[in-house]
BAVEXRO-234308 format. One line per 8 residues: their letters; for each residue y, z, x of N, C-alpha, C, CB. Coordinates in steps of 0.1 Angstrom, whole numbers. Each point is the difference from the previous one (the first is absolute). Glycine has a CB too. Example, Ala and Ser with C-alpha at 12.3 -4.5 7.8 and 13.67 -1.06 7.14 Angstrom:
AS	-57/78/132/12/0/-9/12/0/9/-12/12/-19 | 23/-19/15/11/0/9/11/8/-8/-6/-22/12
This chain:
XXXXXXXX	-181/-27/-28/-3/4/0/-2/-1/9/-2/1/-15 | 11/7/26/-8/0/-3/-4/0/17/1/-8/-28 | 14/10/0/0/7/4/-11/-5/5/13/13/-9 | -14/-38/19/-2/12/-10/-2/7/15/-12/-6/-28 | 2/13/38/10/10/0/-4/12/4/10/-11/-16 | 0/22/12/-5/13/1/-12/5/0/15/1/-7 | -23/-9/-4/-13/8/-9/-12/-8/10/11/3/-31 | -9/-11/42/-9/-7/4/-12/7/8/17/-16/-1
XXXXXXXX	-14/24/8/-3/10/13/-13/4/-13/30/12/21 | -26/-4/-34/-7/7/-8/-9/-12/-10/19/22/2 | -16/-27/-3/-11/-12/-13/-7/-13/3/17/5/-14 | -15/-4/33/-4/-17/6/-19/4/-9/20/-7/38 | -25/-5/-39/-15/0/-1/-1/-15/-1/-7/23/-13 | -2/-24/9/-4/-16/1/10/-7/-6/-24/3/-2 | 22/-20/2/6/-9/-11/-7/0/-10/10/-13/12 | -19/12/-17/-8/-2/-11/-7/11/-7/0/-19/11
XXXXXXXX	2/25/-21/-6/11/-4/0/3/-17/8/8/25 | -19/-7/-30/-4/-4/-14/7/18/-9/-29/-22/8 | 30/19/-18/9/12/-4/0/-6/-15/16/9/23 | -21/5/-31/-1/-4/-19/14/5/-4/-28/5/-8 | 39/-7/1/11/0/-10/-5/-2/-12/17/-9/15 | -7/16/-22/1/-4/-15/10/-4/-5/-13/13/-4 | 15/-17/-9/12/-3/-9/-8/5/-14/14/-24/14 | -5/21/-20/2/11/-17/-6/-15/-3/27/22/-7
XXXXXXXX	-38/-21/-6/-9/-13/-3/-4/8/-14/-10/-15/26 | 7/6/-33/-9/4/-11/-14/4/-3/14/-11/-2 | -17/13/-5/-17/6/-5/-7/-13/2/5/20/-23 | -5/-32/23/-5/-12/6/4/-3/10/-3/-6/-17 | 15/10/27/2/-8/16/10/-8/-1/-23/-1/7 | 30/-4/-21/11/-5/1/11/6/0/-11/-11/-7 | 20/2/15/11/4/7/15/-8/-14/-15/0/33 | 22/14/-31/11/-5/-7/12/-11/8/-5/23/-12
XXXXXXXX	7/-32/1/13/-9/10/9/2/6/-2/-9/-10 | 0/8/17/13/-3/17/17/1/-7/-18/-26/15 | 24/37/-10/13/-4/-8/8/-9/12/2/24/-19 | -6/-27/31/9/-7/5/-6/-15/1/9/22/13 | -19/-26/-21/-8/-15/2/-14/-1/4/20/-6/6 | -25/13/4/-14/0/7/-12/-4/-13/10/21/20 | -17/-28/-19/-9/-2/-8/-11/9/-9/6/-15/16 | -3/15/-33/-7/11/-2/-14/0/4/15/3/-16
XXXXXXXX	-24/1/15/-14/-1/-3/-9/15/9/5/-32/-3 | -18/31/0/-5/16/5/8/2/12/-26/0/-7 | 31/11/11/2/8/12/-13/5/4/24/6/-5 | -32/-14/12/-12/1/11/-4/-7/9/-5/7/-14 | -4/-2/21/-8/-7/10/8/0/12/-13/-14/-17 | 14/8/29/6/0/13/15/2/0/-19/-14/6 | 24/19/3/15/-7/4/0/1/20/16/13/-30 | -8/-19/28/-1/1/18/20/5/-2/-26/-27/14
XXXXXXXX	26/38/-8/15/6/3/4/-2/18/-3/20/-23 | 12/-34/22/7/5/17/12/10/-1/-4/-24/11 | 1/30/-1/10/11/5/5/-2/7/-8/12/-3 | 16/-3/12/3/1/14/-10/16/0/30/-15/6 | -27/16/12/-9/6/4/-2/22/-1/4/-30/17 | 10/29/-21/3/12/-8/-3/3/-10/13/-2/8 | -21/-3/-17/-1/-1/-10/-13/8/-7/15/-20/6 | -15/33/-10/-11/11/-6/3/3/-13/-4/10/20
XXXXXXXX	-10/-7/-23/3/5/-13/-13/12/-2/12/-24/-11 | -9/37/3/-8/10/-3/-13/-5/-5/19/11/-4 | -26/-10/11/-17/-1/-3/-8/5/-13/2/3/24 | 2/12/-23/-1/6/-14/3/-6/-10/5/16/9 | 8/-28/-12/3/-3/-12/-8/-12/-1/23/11/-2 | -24/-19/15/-7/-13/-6/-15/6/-2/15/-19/13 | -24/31/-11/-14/3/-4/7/1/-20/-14/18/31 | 22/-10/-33/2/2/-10/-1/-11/-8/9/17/8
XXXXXXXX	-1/-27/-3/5/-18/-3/-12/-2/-7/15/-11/22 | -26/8/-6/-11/-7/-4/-10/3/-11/5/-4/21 | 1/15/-26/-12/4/-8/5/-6/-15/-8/24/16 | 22/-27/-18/6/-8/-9/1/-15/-1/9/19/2 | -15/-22/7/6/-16/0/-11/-4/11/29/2/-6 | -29/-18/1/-15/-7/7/15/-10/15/-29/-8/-32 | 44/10/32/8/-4/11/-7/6/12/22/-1/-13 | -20/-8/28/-7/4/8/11/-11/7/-29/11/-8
XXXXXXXX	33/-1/22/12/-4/5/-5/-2/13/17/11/-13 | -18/-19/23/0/-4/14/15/0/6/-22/-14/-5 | 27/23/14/6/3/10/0/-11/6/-4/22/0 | 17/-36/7/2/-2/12/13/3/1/-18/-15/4 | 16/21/13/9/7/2/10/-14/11/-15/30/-5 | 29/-33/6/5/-15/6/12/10/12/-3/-24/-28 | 3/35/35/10/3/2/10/5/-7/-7/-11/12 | 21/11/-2/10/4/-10/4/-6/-8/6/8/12
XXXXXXXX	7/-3/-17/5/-11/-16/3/-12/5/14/17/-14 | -7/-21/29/6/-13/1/-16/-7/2/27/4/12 | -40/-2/-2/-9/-2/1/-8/-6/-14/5/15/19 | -3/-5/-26/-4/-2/-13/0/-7/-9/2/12/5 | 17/-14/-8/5/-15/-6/-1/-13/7/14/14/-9 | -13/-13/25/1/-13/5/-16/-4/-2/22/2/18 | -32/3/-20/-12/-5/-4/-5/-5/-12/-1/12/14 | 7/-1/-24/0/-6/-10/9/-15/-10/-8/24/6
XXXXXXXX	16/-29/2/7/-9/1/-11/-13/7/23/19/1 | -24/-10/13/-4/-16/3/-16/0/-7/15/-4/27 | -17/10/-33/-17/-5/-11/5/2/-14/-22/11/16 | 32/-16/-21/3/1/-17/-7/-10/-2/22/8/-4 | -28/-17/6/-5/-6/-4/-19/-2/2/27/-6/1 | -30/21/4/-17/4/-2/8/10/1/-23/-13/9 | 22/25/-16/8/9/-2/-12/11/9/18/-8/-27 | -12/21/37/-11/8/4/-5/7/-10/8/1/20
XXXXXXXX	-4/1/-37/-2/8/-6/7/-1/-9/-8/10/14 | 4/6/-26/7/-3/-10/9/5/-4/-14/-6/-2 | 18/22/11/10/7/-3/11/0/15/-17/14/-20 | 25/-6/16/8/5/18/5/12/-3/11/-22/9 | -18/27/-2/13/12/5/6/4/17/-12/10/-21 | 26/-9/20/9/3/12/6/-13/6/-15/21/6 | 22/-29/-18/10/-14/4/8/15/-1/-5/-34/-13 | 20/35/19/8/8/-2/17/-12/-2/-20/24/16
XXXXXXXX	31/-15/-15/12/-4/-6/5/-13/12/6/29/-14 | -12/-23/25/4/-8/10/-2/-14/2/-1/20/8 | -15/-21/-14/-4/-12/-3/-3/-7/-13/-5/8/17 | 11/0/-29/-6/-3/-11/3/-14/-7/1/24/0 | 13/-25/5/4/-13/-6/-5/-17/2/18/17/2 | -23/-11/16/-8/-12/6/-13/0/-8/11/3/25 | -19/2/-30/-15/1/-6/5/-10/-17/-12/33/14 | 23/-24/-19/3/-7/-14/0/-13/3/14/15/-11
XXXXXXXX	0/-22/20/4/-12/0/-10/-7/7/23/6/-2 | -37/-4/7/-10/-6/5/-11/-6/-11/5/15/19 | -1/-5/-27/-11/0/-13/-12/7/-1/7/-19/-2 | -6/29/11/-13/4/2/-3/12/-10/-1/-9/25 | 9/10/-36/-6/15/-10/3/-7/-10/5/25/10 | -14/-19/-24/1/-4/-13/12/12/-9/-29/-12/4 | 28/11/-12/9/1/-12/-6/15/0/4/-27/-14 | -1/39/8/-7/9/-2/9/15/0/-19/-18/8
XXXXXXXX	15/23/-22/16/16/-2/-13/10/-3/30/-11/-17 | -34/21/24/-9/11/-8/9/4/-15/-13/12/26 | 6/-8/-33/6/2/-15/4/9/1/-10/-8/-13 | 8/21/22/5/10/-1/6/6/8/-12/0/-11 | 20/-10/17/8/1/17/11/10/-9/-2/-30/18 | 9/41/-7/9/8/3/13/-7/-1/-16/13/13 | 21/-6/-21/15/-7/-2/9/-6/13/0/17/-21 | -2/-2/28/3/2/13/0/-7/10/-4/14/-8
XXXXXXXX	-11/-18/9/-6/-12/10/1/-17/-5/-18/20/6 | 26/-19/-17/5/-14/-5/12/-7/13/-3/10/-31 | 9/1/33/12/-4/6/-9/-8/17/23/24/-16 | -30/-19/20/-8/-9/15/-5/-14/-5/-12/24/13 | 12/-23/-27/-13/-10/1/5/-12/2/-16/11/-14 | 7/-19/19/2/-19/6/-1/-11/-10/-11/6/21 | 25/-13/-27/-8/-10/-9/-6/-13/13/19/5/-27 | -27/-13/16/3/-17/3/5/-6/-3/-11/-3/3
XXXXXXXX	16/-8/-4/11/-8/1/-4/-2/-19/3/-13/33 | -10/15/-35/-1/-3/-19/5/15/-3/-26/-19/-4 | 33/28/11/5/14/-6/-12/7/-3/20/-8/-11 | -30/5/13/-12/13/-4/-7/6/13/-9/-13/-24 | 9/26/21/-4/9/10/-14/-5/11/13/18/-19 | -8/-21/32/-13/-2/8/-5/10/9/7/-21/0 | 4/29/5/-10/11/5/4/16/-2/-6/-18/18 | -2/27/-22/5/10/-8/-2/9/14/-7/-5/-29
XXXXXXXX	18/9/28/1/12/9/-7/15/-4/21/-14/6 | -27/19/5/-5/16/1/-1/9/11/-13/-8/-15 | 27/1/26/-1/12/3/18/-4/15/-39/10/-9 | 40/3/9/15/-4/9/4/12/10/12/-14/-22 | -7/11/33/8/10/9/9/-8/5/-17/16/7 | 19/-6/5/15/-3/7/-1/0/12/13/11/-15 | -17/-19/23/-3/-4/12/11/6/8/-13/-20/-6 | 17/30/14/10/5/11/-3/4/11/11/6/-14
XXXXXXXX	0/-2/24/-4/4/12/1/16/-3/9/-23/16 | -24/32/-6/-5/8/1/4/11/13/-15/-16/-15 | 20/24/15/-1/11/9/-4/11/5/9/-8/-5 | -14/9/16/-8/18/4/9/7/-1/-15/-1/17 | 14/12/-22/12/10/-3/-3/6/12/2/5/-27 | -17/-2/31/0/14/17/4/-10/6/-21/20/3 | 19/-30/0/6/-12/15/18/5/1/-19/-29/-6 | 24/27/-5/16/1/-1/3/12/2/4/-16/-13
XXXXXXXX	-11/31/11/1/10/-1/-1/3/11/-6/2/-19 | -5/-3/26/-1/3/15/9/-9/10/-25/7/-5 | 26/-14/3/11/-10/10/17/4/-2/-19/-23/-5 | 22/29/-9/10/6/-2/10/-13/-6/-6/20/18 | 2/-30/-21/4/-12/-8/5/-1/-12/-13/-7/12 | 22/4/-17/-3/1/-14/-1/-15/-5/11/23/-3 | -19/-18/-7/-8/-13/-6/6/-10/-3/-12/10/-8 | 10/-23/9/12/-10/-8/-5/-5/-15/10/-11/25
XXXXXXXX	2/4/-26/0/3/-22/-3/-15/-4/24/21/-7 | -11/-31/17/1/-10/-5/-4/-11/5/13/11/-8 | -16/-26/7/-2/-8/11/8/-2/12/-8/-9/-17 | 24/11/12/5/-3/13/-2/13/8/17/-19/-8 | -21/28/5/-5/14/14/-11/-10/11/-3/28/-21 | -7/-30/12/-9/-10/11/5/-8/14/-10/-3/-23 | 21/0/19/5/-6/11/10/8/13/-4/-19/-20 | 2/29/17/11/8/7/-11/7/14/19/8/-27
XXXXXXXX	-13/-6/37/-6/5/13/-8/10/0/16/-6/8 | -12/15/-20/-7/10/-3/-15/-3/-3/20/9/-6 | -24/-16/2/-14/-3/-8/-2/-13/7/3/11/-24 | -2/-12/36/-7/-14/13/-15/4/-4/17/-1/28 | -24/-13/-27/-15/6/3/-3/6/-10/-1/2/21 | 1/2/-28/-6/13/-14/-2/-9/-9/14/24/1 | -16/-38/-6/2/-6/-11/-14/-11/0/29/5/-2 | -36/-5/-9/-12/-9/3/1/-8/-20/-20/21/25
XXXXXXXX	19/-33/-22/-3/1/-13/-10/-11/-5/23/11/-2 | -26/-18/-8/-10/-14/1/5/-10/-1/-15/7/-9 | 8/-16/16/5/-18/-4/-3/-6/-11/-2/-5/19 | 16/-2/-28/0/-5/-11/-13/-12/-2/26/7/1 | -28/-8/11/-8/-15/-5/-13/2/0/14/-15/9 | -20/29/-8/-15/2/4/4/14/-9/-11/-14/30 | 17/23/-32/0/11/-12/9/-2/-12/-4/14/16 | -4/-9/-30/9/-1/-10/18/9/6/-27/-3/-20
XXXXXXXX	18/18/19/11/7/9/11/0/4/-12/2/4 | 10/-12/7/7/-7/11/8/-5/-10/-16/-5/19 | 13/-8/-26/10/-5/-7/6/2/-11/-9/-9/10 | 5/22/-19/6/8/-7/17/1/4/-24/11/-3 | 18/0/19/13/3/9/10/-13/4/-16/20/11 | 7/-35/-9/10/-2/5/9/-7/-13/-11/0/26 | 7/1/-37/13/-4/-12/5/14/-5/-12/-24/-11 | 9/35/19/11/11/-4/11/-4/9/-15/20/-6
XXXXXXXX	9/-25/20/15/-2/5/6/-14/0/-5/20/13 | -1/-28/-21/12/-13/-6/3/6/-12/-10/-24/8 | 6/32/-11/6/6/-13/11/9/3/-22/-1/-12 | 21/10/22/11/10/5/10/-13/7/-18/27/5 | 14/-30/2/12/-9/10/1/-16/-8/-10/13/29 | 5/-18/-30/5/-10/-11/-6/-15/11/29/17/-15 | -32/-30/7/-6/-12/15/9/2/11/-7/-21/-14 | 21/24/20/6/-4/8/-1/16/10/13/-22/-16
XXXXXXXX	-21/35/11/1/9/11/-16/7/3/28/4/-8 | -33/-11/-1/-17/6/0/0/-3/14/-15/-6/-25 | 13/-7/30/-6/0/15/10/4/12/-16/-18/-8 | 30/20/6/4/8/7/-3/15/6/11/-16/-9 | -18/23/-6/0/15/-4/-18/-1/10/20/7/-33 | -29/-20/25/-11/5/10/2/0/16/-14/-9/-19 | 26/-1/27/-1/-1/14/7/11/5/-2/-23/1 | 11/30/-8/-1/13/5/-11/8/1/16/-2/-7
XXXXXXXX	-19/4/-1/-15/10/-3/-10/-5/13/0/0/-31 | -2/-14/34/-7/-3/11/5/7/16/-3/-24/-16 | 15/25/13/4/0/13/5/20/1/11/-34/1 | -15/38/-14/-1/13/4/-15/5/1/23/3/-10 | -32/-11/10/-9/3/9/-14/-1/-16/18/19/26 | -12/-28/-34/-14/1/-10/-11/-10/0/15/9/-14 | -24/4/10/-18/-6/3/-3/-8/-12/-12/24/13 | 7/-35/-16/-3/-6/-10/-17/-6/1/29/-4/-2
XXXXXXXX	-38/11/-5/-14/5/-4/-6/-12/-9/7/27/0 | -16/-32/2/-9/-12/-11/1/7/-17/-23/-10/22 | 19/21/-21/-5/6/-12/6/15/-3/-21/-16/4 | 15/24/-12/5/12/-1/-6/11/1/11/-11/-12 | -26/6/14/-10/12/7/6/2/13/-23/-7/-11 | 23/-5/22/6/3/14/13/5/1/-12/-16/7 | 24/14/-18/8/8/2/4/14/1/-2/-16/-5 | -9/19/-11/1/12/-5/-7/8/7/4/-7/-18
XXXXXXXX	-20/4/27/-12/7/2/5/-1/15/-21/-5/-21 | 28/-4/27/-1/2/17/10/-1/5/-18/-8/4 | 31/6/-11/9/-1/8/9/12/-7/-4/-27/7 | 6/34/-18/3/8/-5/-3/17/-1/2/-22/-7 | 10/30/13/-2/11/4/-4/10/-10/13/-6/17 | -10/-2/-27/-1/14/-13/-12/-3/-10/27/5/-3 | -35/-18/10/-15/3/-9/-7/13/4/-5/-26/-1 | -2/23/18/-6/16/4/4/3/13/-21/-2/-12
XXXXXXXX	34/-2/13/8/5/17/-4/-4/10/4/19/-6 | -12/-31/8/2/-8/9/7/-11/4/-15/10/-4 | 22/-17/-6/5/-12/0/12/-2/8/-11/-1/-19 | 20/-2/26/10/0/6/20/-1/-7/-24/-9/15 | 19/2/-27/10/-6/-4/2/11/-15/-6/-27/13 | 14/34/-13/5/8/-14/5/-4/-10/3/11/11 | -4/-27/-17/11/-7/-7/-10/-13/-3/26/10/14 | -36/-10/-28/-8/-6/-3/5/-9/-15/-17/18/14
XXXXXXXX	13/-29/-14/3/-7/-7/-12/4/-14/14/-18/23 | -9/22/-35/-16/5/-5/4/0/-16/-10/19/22 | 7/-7/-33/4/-3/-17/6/12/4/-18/-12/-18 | 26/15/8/6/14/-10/-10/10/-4/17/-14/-10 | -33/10/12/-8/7/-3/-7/5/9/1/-9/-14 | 0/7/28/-7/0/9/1/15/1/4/-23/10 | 6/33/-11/6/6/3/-10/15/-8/24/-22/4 | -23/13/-15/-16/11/-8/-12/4/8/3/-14/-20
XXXXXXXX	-6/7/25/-16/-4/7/3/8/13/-8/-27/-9 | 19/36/17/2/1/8/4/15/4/3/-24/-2 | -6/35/-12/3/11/-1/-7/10/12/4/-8/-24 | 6/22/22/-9/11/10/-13/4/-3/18/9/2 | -22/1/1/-16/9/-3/6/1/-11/-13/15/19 | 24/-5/-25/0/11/-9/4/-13/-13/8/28/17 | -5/-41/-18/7/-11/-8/16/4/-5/-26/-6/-8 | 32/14/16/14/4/0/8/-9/2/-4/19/5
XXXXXXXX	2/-25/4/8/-7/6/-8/-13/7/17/22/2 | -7/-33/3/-3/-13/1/3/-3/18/7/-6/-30 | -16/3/42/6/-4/9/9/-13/5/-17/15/0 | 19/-23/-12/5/-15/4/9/5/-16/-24/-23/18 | 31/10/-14/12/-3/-12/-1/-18/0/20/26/5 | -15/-28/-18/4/-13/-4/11/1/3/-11/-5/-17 | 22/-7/21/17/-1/7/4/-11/-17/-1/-1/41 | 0/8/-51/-2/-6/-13/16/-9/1/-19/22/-15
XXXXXXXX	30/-24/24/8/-13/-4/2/-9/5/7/10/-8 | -26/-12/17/-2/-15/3/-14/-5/-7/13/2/25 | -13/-1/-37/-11/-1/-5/-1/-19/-4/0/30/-8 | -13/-31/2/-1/-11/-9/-7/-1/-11/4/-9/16 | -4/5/-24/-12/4/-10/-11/-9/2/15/8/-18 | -24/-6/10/-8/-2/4/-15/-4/-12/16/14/19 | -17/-24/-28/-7/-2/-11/-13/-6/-2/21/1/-5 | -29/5/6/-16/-10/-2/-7/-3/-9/-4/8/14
XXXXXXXX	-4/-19/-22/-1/-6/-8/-18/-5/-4/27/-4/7 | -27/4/-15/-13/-6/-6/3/-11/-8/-11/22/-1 | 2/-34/1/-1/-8/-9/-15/-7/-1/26/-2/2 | -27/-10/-8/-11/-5/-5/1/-15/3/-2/19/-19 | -6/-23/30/1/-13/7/-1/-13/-7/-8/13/15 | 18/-20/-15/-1/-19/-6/-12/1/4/22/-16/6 | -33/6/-16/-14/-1/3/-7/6/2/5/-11/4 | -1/26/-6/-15/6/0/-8/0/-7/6/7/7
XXXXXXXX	-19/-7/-5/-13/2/-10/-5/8/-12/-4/-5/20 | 11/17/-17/-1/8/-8/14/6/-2/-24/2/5 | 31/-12/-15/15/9/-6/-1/12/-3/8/-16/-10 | -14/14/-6/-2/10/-8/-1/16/9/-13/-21/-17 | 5/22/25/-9/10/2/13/6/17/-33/-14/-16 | 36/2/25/12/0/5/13/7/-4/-11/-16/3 | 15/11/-18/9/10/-9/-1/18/0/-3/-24/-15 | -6/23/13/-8/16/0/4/6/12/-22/-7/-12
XXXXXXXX	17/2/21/1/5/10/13/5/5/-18/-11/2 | 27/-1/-3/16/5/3/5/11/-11/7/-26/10 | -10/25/-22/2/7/-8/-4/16/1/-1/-21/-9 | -11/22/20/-3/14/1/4/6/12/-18/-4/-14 | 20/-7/20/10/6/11/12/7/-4/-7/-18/13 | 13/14/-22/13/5/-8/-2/13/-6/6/-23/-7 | -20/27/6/-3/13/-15/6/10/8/-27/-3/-14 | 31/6/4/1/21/8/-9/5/10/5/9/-21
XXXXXXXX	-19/-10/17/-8/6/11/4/-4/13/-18/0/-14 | 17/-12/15/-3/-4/11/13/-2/8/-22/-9/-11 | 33/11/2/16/3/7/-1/16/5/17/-19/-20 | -25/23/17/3/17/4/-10/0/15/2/14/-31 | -6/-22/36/-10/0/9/9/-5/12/-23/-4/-17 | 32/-7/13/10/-8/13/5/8/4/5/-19/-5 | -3/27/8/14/8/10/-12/6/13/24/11/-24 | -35/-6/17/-12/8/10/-3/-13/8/-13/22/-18
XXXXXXXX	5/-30/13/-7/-14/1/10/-11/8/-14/6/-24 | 24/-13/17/8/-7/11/14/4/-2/-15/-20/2 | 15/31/1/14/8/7/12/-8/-8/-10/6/27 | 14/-13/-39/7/-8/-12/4/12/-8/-14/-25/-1 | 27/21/-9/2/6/-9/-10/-9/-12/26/11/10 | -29/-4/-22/-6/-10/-13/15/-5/-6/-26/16/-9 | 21/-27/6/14/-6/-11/-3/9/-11/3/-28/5 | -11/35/-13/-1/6/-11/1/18/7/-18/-24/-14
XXXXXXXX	32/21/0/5/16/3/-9/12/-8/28/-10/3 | -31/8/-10/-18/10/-3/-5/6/8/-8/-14/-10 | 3/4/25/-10/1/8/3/18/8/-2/-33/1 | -7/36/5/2/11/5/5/-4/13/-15/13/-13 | 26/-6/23/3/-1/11/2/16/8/9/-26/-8 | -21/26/16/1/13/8/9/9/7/-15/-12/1 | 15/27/-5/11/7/4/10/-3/11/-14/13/-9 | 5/-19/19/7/-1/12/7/-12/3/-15/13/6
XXXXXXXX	20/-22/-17/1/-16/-2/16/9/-2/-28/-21/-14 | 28/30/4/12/0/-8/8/11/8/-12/-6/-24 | 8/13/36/8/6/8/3/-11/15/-12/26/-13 | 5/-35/18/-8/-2/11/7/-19/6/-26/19/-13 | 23/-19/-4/-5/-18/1/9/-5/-7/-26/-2/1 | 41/6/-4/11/-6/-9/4/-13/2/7/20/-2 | -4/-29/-9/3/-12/6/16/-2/-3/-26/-9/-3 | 27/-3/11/14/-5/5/9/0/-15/-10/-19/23
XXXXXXXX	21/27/-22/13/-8/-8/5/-11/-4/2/11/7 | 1/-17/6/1/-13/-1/-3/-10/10/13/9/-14 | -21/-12/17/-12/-6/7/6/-12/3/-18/11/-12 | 18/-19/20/6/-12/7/-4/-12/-9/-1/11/26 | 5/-21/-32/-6/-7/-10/4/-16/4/1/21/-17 | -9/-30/15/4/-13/1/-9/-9/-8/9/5/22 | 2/-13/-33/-7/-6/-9/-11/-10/1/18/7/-7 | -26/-5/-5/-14/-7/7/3/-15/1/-17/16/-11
XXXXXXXX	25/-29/5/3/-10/1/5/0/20/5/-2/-32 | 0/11/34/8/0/15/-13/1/6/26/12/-2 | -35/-3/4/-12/4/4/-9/-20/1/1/35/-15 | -1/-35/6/-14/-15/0/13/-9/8/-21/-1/-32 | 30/-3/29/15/-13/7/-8/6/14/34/-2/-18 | -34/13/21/9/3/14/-14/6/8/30/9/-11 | -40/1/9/-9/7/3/-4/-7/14/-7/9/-26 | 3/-21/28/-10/-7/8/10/2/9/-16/-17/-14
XXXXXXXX	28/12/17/14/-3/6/0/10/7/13/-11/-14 | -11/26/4/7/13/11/-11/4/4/20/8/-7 | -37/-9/8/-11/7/3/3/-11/13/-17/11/-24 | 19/-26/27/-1/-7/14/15/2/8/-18/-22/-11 | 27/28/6/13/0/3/-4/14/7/17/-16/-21 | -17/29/13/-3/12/6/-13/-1/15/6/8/-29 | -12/-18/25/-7/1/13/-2/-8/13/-8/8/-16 | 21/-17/16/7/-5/8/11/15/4/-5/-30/-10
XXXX	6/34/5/14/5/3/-8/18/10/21/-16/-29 | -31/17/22/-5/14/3/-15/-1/9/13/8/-23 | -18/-19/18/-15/2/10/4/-9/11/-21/2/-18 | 27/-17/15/-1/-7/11/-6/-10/-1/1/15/10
């Protein structure tokens, strides 16, 4: 998140911020059993949810929530996803809370094999969204996924237009003379983003050409940014035509958010075959205080409603194909074919390695 990310510039507010949710409960407040393990008993009273810092939800629905349910959610917000998990790791054992949302694919495996999430399947998860989801090492589902994009590099269509350039498609264009200096993108070790991109390209080039493919890129002149507000918001020509650099490291969605007056047309493009995907997760924290009511919560993150709200809210596809996704998503915001992929076992062996390897080789 983060994206995380994109959505930051629009949703920064405090860390701490009180907020009523609901879940589906009975005419007495009791909660039905956990189909993935979580502890039955009432779904009420507190939960504390860490996020990352992208992380909103429609206001409207939780007024609606609260009027159903005595759940009462506290917001801390921990940064991005890596921020996020490396925290929750190093306190598994006083846990910050009782739920999570925004561990993503990049980090997910490190949070399981730490121990830091419990057991836990909403009952009425999307067939669809079965295929993201994270076991633990006992095979039962630890963190349920709700929501995914395709992290790629982004283009000004007027920058290339007026300069008389034509756009490039693939990674290896980036490296060519033509596009010196035009390229900005984030660092793996301080953005999820960042490190999305950089296992598209051990995924495109394979361990033995990833850091070859980035010291080119260095040496054709690329800007590499902490985060993805400074990318996108100041160094990028096709947020509001000030930025210098035409060639932003950003989602497949970005591209939505970026239309004319009349909504005809789109000033930036996704370069959709250097993508990565991109998967974010909810679960229900080892030791938290309030399972039960914890359960709920990830669970309603999953509902329809509140899947028809992510694409406006944090610029994500819903894992639930139900959900509504805005006209301009489906002309605008298409996602990758086939998206650069690297399995998650390779990801946890290797992650720490090419995030200190990449930055010997590229920062210095």
């Amino acid at each position: 998140m983060q994206h995380t990310t994109r959505r930051a510039a629009l949703l920064a507010g405090t860390l701490a911020l009180s907020l009523a949710l609901a879940g589906c409960t009975s005419d007495d407040g009791a909660a039905a059993p956990s189909a993935g393990g979580t502890s039955a008993g009432p779904a009420t009273g507190p939960v504390t949810l860490v996020t990352h810092d992208s992380f909103s939800v429609d206001k409207k629905q939780l007024a609606a929530f609260e009027k159903q349910t005595g759940i009462t959610v506290k917001l801390v917000k921990q940064g991005d996803a890596g921020q996020l998990t490396n925290q929750l790791v190093l306190t598994k054992d006083s846990p910050l809370g009782d739920a999570v949302f925004g561990i993503d694919n990049t980090f997910a495996t490190r949070a399981v094999d730490a121990g830091v999430l419990a057991d836990h399947t909403p009952g009425a998860q999307p067939a669809e969204a079965q295929r993201y989801a994270v076991d633990g090492s006992d095979g039962k589902q630890q963190l349920t996924p709700i929501d995914y994009g395709d992290v790629c590099l982004n283009v000004d269509h007027a920058w290339f237009t007026k300069k008389g350039v034509a756009e490039p498609k693939t990674l290896d264009d980036l490296t060519q003379p033509a596009y010196k200096d035009l390229t900005v993108v984030e660092n793996p070790a301080t953005s999820s983003p960042g490190l999305a991109f950089l296992l598209a390209t051990v995924g495109a080039k394979g361990e033995d050409g990833y850091l070859d493919y980035w010291k080119a890129l260095k040496a054709n002149g690329l800007k590499v940014d902490q985060g993805w507000e400074d990318a996108y918001y100041t160094d990028f020509s096709g947020a509001d035509g000030k930025g210098p650099r035409p060639i932003v490291l950003s989602y497949s969605s970005s591209p939505a958010f970026t239309l004319s007056k009349d909504k005809a047309t789109t000033t930036t493009g996704a370069l959709l075959d250097t993508c990565f995907r991109q998967v974010e997760y909810a679960g229900v924290l080892a030791g938290a205080k309030n399972p039960a009511a914890a359960a709920k919560v990830v669970d309603w993150l999953q509902s329809t409603e509140v899947q028809s709200t992510i694409p406006d809210l944090m610029y994500m596809y819903p894992v639930d194909p139900a959900a509504t996704i805005p006209a301009a998503w489906k002309k605008f915001a298409p996602l990758a074919t086939t998206p650069f992929d690297v399995p998650a076992e390779d990801i946890t062996a290797n992650r720490e390695r090419w995030i200190k390897d990449w930055t010997a080789a590229v920062v210095g």
